[in-house]
C-alpha positions, 0 to 999 in steps of 0.5 A: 733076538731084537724085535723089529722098530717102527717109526712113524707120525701120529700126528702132524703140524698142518694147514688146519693146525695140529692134526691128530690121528692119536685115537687110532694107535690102539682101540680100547677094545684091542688094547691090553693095557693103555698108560697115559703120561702126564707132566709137563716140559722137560720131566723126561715123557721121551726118555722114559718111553724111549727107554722102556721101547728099547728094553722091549725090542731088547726082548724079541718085541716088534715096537712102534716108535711114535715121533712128535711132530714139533722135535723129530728127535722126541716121541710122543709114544709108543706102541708094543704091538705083540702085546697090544700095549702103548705108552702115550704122551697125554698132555698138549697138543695131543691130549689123551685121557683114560677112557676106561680107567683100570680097565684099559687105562692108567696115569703116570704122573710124572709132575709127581716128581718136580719140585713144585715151590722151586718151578713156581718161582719162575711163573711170569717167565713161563707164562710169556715162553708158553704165550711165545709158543703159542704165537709162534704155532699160530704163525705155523698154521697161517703159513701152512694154511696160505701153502695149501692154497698154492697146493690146490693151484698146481694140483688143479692145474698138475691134475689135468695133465692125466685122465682120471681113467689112467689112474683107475687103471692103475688102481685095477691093475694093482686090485687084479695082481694083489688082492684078487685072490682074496674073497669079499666079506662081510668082516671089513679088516681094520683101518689105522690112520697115521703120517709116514711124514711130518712137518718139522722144525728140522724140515719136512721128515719121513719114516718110508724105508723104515715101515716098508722094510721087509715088506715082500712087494713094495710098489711106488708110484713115482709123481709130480707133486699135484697128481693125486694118487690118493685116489689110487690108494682109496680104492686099493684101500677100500677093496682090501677093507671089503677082504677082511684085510687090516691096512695102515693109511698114510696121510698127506701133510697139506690134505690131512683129513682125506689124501692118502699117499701111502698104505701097508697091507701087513698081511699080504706084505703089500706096501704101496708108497707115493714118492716125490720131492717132499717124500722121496723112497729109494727104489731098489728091489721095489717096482716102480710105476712111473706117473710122470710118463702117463700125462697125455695132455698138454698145458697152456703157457699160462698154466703151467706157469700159474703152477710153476709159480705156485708151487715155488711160493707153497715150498718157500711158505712151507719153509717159513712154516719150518722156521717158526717151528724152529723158533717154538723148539727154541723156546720150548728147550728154553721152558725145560730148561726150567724144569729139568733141574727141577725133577727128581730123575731117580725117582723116575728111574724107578718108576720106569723100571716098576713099569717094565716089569708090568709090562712083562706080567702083561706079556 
């Protein structure tokens, strides 16, 4: 019997550059075994996890499958949940050391198998495509950045078209009917913080349908863009926290540090997602709540055209975003292209097969 894959984002291209969220895939104190990958573009990091990931589900392993921001089609990692395992791409943006070596921590080297004399040949190219993508990332960010202005238009304007005390109700409403059964403690359950969806250079892309499938209750809170119902999602988050339940928090693109839009509750098989134009999850077999019929209070003309405004100009800046992306994946495909010739493949087959087995043991 295959396990179950999950896919989600462990970090994301946002206004405030590449956000990182990599510290929470697994503590040191819980996981069993921690490898880091080096090397650099194009020595086969995603193929190498992918297969080991799939050899693993192969076996009856639940495996988390950790895609990068910058090539949706890549993974940055992944995680073997049953076993408290993962394998992380440890070089940039992302960098990932060990942090107890031989304890919790190893390093597969992958630059061990390059041909280091041929590579260095090209030293004048590579630097001036790695320089091309450093600029275009740069220009990535100051269009996100100029985005997230425009957000905090429409939400300033979009927010007060609802009380706050609506929201609260909301809140309580799904406190009473999920969580009341559960008594308070002292031992506060887990917080993992990651994104359901990221900025891409194929468009802003998400895993929803995956990480809620076979989720027992599944709620969405269907929104315009500019209501925050991270404000929903905290509390829900915080009474969970306070029942010794371990959550999953799912983080907004454009508000990375502190808006949340979507939250697992695994032990209650209890999930609870926000859906709009950007992120949208289809409802069958999930109950709905409507916020679009909760607004109970009328904008002015200029306002609403303020943020009419301001929204068409966020989507068509995050669609700018989205072309840079492009072009750095363009040039990032050129730089493997000077490595995977290269790289001695076989080696690294080998390598990934020993690394199975030690996986195994570990099982």
């Amino acid at each position: 019997m295959s396990g179950k894959a999950r896919h989600y984002f462990p970090g994301n291209n946002t206004p405030e550059g590449f956000f990182s969220y990599y510290h929470y895939i697994l503590s040191q104190h819980e996981a069993k075994k921690i490898w880091c990958i080096k090397g650099g573009p194009g020595v086969g990091k995603s193929t190498f996890m992918k297969k080991i990931g799939k050899s693993i589900l192969s076996l009856g392993y639940d495996v988390d499958f950790l895609h990068c921001s910058s090539d949706n089609s890549s993974i940055d990692g992944i995680v073997i949940r049953d076993l408290k395992i993962s394998i992380i791409d440890g070089t940039k943006p992302h960098i990932v050391d060990p942090i107890n070596p031989a304890a919790v921590d190893s390093i597969i080297n992958l630059g061990d198998y390059w041909n280091e004399p041929a590579i260095r040949k090209n030293k004048f190219e590579l630097i001036r495509i790695n320089e091309n993508i450093k600029d275009l990332f740069s220009r990535t960010y100051n269009y996100l950045a100029a985005a997230e202005k425009m957000y905090d238009n429409v939400s300033s304007i979009i927010g007060k078209k609802l009380k706050d005390g609506e929201l609260y109700k909301i809140a309580a409403s799904l406190i009473e009917e999920e969580l009341s059964h559960k008594e308070l403690t002292t031992d506060i359950g887990q917080l993992k913080r990651f994104f359901a969806s990221a900025i891409t250079p194929t468009g802003i892309e998400n895993y929803l349908d995956v990480l809620t499938e076979g989720y027992e209750k599944v709620y969405i809170l269907q929104s315009p863009i500019g209501i925050n119902c991270g404000r929903i999602l905290s509390l829900v988050l915080e009474s969970a926290l306070y029942r010794g339940l371990d959550v999953e928090a799912f983080y907004c693109s454009m508000k990375p540090g502190d808006k949340i839009e979507h939250l697992l509750i695994p032990d209650l098989s209890v999930a609870i997602v926000t859906s709009n134009e950007y992120h949208m999850i289809e409802p069958n077999g999930k109950t709905l709540i409507d916020i679009n019929a909760l607004e109970s209070q009328e904008l002015s003309q200029t306002q609403a055209h303020i943020a009419s405004d301001s929204l068409e100009r966020m989507d068509d800046l995050i669609n700018r975003a989205v072309e840079c992306l492009g072009e750095a994946k363009k040039e990032h495909d050129h730089l493997e292209s000077y490595y995977i010739p290269n790289m001695d493949f076989s080696k690294i087959e080998l390598l990934r097969r020993e690394i199975e087995e030690s996986i195994k043991k570990l099982s």
